[in-house]
N, C-alpha and C positions, 0 to 999 in steps of 0.2 A: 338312557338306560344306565347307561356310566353314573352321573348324577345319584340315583336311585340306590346303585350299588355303592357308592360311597358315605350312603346313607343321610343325603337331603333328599327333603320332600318336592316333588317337581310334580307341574299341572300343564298340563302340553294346551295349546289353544289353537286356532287356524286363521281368525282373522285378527283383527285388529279391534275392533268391538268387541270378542270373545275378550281379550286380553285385558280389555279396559275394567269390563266387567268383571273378572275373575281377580284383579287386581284390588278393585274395589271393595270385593267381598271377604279376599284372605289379607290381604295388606301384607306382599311378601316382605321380605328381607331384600330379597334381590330376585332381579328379571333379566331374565335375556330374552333381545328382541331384536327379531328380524327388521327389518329397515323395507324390505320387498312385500308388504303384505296387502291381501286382499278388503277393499272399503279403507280406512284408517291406513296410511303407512305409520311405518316406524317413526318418522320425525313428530308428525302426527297423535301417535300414542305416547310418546314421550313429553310429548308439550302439554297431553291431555293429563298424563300421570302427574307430571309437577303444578300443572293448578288445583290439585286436591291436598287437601293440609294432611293427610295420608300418604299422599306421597312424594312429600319433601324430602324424605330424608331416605329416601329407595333407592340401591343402587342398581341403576338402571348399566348395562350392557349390551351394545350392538354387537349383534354376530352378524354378518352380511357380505355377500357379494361384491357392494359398493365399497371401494380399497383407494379411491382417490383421496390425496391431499384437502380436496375442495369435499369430500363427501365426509372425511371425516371429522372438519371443521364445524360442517352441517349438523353430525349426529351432538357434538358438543355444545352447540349452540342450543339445540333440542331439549335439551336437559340429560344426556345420556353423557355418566361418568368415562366408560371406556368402549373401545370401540376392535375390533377384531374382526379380520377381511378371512372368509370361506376358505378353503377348508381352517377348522381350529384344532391346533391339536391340546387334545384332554389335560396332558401335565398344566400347559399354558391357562386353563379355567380351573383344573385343581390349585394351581400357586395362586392363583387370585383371589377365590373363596379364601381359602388360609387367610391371607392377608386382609382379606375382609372383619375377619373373624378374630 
């Protein structure tokens, strides 16, 4: 919701397939991705997103639960640029988009 009020466009998904697919179709700029997700996890959808010539160059984002040293070697490995452990706070992903941008 925050997102939205800041005035990007966000597309919410539930599993991991939804996301692949939705990915597919709008070719974001940038995704945040849960790492926890139902069929597909996050390593998963991000290994999936970077073998598409689409999505090379997407800056992918873990927001997740998983906050260990070894998990977030994992999400980097995956093809996910940054990585941010549950709860996040909003400033933390508002300074990031900027910087994207």
């Amino acid at each position: 919701m925050l997102l939205t009020v800041s005035g990007y466009s966000v597309i919410t998904t539930y599993t991991g397939r939804q996301a692949l697919s939705a990915a597919e179709r709008l070719k974001p700029e940038v995704a945040f991705l849960d790492i926890g997700l139902p069929d597909l996890n996050g390593y998963e959808l991000a290994t999936a997103i970077r073998a598409k010539p689409w999505g090379a160059n997407m800056v992918l984002i873990a927001i997740t639960g998983y906050g260990s040293d070894a998990e977030r070697a994992k999400a980097i490995n995956a093809g996910f640029n940054y990585h941010f452990t549950k709860p996040v706070g909003y400033t933390n992903l508002e300074q990031l988009l900027e910087s994207i941008h």
